[in-house]
C-alpha positions as CSV (number, residue, x, y, z in Angstrom):
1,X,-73.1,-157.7,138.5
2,X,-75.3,-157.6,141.3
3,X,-78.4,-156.6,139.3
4,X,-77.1,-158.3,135.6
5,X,-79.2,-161.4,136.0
6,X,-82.2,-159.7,137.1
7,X,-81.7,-157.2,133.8
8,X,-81.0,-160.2,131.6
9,X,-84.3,-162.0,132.8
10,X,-86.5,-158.7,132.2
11,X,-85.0,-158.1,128.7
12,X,-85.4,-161.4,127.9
13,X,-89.0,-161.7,128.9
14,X,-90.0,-158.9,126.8
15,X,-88.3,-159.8,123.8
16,X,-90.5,-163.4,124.5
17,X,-93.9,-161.1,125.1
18,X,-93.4,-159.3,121.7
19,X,-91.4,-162.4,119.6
20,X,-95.3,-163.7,120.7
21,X,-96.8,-161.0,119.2
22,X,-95.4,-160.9,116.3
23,X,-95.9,-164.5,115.3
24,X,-99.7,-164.1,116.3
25,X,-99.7,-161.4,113.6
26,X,-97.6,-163.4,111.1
27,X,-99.6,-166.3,111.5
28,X,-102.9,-164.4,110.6
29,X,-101.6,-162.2,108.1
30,X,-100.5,-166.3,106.6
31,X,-104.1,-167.3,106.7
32,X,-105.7,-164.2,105.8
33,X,-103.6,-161.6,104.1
34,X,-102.7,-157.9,105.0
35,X,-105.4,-156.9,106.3
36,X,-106.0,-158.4,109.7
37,X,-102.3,-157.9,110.5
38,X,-102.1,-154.3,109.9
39,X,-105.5,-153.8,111.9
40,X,-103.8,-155.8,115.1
41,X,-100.5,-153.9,114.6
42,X,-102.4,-150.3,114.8
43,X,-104.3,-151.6,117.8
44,X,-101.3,-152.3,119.6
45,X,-100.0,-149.1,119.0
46,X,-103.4,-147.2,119.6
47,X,-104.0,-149.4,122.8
48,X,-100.0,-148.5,123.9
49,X,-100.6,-144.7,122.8
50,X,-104.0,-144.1,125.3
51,X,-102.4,-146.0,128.0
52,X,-99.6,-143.7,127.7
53,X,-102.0,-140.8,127.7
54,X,-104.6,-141.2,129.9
55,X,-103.0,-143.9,132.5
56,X,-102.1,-140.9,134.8
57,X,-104.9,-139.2,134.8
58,X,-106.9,-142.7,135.7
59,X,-104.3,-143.1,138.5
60,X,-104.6,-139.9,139.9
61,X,-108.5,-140.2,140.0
62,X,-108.8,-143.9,141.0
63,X,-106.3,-143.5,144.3
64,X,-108.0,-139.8,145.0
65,X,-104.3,-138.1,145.2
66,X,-103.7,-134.6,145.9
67,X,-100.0,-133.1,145.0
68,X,-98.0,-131.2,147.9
69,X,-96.3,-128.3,147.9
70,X,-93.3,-128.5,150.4
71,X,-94.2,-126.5,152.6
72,X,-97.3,-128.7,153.2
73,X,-95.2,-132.0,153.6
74,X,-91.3,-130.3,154.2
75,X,-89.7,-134.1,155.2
76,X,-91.3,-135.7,152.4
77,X,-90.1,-133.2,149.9
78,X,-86.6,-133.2,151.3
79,X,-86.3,-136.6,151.0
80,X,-87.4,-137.1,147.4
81,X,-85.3,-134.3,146.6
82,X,-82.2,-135.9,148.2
83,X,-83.2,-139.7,146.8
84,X,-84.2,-138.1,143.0
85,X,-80.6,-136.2,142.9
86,X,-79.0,-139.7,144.3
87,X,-80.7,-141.7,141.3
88,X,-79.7,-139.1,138.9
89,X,-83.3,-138.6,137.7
90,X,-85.7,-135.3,137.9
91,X,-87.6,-134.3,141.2
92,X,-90.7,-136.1,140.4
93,X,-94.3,-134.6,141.6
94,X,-95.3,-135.1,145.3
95,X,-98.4,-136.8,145.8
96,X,-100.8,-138.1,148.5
97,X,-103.3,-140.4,148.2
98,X,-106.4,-140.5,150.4
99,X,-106.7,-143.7,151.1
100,X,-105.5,-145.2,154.8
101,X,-104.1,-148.3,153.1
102,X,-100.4,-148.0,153.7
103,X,-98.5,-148.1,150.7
104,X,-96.6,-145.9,148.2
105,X,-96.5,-146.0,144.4
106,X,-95.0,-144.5,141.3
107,X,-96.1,-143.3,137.7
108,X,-96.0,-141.3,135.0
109,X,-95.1,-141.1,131.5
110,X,-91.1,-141.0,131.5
111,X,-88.7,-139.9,134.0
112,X,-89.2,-136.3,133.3
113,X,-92.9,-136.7,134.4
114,X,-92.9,-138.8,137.2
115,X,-94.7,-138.8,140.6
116,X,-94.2,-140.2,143.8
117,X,-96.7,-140.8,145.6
118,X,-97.9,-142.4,149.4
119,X,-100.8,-143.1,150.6
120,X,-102.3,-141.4,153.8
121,X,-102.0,-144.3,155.9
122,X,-98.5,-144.9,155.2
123,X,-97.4,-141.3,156.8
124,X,-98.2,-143.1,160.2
125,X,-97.6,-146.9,160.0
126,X,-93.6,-146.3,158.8
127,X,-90.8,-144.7,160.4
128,X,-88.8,-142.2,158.8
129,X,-85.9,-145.0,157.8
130,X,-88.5,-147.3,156.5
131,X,-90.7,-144.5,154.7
132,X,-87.3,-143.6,153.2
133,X,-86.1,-147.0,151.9
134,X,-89.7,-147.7,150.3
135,X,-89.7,-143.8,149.1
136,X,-86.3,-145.0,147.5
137,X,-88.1,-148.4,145.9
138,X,-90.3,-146.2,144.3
139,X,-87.6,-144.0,142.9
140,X,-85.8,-146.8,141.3
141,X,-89.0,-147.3,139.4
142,X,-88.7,-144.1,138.1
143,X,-84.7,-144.6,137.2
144,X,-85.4,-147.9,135.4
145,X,-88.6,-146.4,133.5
146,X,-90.9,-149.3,134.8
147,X,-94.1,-147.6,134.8
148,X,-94.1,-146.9,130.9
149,X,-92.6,-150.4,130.5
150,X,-95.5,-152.4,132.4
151,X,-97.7,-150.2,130.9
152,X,-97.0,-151.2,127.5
153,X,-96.5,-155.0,128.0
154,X,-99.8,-154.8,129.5
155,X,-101.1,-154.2,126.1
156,X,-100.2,-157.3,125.0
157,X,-102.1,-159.8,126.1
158,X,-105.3,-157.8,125.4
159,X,-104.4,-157.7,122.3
160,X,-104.3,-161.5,122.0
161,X,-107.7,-161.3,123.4
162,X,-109.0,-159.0,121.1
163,X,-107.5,-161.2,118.3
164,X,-109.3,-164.4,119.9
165,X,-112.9,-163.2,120.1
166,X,-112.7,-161.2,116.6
167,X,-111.4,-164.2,115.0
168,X,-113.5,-166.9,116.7
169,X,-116.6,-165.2,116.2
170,X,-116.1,-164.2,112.6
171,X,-114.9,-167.8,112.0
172,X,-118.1,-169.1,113.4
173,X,-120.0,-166.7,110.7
174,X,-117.5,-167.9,107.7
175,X,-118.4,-171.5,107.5
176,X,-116.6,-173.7,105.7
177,X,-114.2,-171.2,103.8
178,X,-111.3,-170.7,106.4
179,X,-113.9,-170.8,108.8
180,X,-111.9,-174.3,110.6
181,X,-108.3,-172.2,110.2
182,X,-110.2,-168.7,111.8
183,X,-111.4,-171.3,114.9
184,X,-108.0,-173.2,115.1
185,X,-106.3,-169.2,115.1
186,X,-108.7,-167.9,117.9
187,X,-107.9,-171.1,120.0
188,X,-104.0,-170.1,119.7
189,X,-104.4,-166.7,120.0
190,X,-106.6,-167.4,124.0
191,X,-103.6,-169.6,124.7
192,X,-101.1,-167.0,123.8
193,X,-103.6,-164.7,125.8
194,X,-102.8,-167.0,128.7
195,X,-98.9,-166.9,128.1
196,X,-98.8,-163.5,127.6
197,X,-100.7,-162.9,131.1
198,X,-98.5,-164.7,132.8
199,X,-95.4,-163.2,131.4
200,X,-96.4,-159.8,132.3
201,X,-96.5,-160.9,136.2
202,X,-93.4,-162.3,135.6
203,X,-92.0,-158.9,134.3
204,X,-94.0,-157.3,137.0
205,X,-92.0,-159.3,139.7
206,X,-88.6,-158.8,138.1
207,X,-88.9,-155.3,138.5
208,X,-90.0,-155.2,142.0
209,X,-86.7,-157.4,142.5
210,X,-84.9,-154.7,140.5
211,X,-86.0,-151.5,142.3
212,X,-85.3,-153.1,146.0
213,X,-81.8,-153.5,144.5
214,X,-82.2,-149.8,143.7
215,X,-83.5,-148.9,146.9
216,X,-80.6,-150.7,148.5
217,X,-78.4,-149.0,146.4
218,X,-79.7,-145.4,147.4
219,X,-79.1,-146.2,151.1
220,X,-77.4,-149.3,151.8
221,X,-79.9,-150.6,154.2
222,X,-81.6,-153.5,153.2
223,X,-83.0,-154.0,156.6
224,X,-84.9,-150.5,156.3
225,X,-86.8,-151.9,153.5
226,X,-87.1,-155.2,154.5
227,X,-89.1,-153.5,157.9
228,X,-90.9,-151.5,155.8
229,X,-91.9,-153.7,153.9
230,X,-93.2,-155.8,156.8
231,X,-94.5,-152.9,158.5
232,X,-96.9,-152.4,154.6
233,X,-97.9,-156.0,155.5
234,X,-99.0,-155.4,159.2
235,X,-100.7,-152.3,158.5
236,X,-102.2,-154.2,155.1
237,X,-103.8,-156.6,157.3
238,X,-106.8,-153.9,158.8
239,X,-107.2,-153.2,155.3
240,X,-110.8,-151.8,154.6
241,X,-112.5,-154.1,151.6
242,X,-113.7,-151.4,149.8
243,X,-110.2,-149.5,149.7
244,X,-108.8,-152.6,148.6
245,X,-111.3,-152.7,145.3
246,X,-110.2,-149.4,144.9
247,X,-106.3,-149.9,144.4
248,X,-107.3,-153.4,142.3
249,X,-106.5,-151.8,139.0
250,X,-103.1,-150.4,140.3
251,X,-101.5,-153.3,142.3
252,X,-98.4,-153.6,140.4
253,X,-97.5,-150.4,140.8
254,X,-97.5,-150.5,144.9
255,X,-94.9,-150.9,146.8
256,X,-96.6,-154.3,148.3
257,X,-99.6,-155.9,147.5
258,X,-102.1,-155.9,149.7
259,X,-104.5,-158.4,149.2
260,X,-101.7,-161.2,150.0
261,X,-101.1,-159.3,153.3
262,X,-102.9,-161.8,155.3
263,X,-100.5,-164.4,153.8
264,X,-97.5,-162.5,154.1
265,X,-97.9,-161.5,157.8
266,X,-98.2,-165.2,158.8
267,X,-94.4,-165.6,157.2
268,X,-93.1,-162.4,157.8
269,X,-93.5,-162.3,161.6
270,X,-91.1,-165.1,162.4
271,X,-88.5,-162.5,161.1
272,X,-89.1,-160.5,163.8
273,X,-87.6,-162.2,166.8
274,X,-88.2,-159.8,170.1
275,X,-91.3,-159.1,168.8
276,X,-91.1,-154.7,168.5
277,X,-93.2,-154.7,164.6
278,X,-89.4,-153.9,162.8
279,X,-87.0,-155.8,161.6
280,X,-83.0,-154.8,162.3
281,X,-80.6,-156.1,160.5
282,X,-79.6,-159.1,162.6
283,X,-83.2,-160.4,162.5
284,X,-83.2,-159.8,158.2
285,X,-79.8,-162.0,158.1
286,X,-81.3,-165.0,160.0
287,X,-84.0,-164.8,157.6
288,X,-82.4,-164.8,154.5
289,X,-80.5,-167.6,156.1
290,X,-83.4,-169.6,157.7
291,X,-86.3,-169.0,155.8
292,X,-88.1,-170.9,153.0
293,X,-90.4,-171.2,150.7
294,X,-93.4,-173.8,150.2
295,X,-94.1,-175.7,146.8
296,X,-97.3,-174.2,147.2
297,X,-96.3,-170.5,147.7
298,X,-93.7,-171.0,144.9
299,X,-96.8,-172.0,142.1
300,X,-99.1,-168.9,143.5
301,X,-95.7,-166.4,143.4
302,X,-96.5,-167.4,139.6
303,X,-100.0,-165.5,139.3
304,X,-99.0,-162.3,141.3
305,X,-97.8,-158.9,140.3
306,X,-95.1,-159.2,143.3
307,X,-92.5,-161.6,144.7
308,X,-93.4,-163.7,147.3
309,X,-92.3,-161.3,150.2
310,X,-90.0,-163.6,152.2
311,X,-88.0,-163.9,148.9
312,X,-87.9,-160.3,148.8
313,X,-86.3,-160.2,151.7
314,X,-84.2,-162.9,151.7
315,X,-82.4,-161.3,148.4
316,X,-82.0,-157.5,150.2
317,X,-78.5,-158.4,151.6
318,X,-77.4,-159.6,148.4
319,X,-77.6,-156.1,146.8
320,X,-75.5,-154.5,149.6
321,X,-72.1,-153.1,148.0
């Protein structure tokens, strides 16, 4: 029951992102016929397919990772091993990516192919509790299938793109005949564009809720995460600009986004009362008690690919047994 809501939410936002879809399609293939429908449904099934492909492979090169054997990184093997067998899914690759940006992220193409990997600057900024509890965010990813999921809902919205400039500019070529309909389409279909962008954060955040509650679940310390979690933000901070134009095209798969880190560390540092860069779980109860969030913060939580961190952490206890 702990997790229902967040699973009804999720479902339901997909079924919104493809009931929009299909009523884009319905709607031209009303104005025009077969033709344009069928070419819209193959793209979003050619656009899904190379995603599903290639996305690993542009991962892998973008974040510059190198896979480890364990005997190269024994405790981060160990632990995988141990989490992967607690979430009932396959040892996923071990990966390290050169970039000193702490963080950690997960991919692949289904459970049986996925990898786990930190970054180099990670290794150093977390203790071994709080490396394990994000280690276990990212393996709750892997459980609930997330990276094939965003993947292909990420496909959506370009689609409505590509539908928006094909038909506006062939509209603007037509004239008269159906030319007013092709424009009025096109118009819709950037709106829906818009929609459909905005739902796919949504979904984004929904499953970052969903694997903390996973994470929670592997080790039944919500404060582990919730320090980690700060301790991504501190060490976020320092961030090198180029790094972080870099990791721009795989945000949503990180553990934390980094480019609100400057943001974040502003809230996140009243948590931590004496002032030793963790939080314990004392200081993670006061905040889910104490803290809030601004109108403000609340409307830009609507354009990112994460929760608004303080919520994050305010929701960690709740998923404790």
């Amino acid at each position: 029951m702990r997790t229902f809501w967040l699973k009804t939410r999720l479902w339901l936002c997909v079924a919104f992102l493809f009931a929009i879809i299909y009523g884009l399609i319905t709607l031209i293939a009303y104005l025009f016929g077969v033709t344009m429908p069928v070419f819209y449904a193959i793209l979003a099934f050619a656009i899904v397919g190379i995603q599903f492909l290639v996305g690993p492979k542009i991962v892998e090169a973008s974040m510059k990772i190198k896979y480890v054997e364990p005997n190269e990184e024994p405790w981060l093997h160990q632990t995988i091993d141990e989490l992967s067998r607690e979430a009932g899914v396959p040892k996923p690759r071990v990966g390290i990516a050169n970039i000193n940006i702490p963080n950690a992220f997960a991919f692949g193409r289904s459970k049986k192919d996925g990898r786990v990997c930190v970054t180099k600057g990670i290794l150093n900024a977390l203790n071994k509790d709080e490396l394990k509890a994000v280690l276990a965010h990212e393996m709750s990813h892997i459980k609930h299938r997330d990276m094939v999921l965003i993947s292909a809902l990420s496909a959506l919205p370009l689609i409505c793109f590509v539908a928006y400039r094909s038909l506006f500019f062939s509209a603007l070529f037509r004239g008269r005949r159906n030319g007013g309909a092709g424009i009025l389409i096109a118009v819709v279909a950037f709106v829906l564009y818009l929609i459909t962008n905005l739902a796919v954060l949504y979904a984004s955040r929904i499953r970052e809720y969903y694997a903390d509650a996973g994470a929670v679940e592997l080790t039944q310390k919500p404060e582990d995460l919730a320090s980690g979690l700060y301790r991504l933000v501190v060490g976020s901070v320092r961030a090198n600009p180029k790094e972080l134009k870099q990791i721009e095209g795989i945000r949503a798969f990180l553990a934390s986004d980094p480019t609100h880190a400057r943001k974040d560390l502003y809230e996140i540092t009243k948590a931590d009362l004496n002032r030793d860069g963790h939080l314990d779980r004392h200081e993670v109860e006061i905040m889910a008690k104490e803290a809030k969030i601004s109108r403000t913060d609340r409307i830009m939580e609507t354009f990112s690919t994460h929760p608004n961190i303080i919520n994050r952490i305010k929701r960690l206890n709740t998923y404790v047994r």
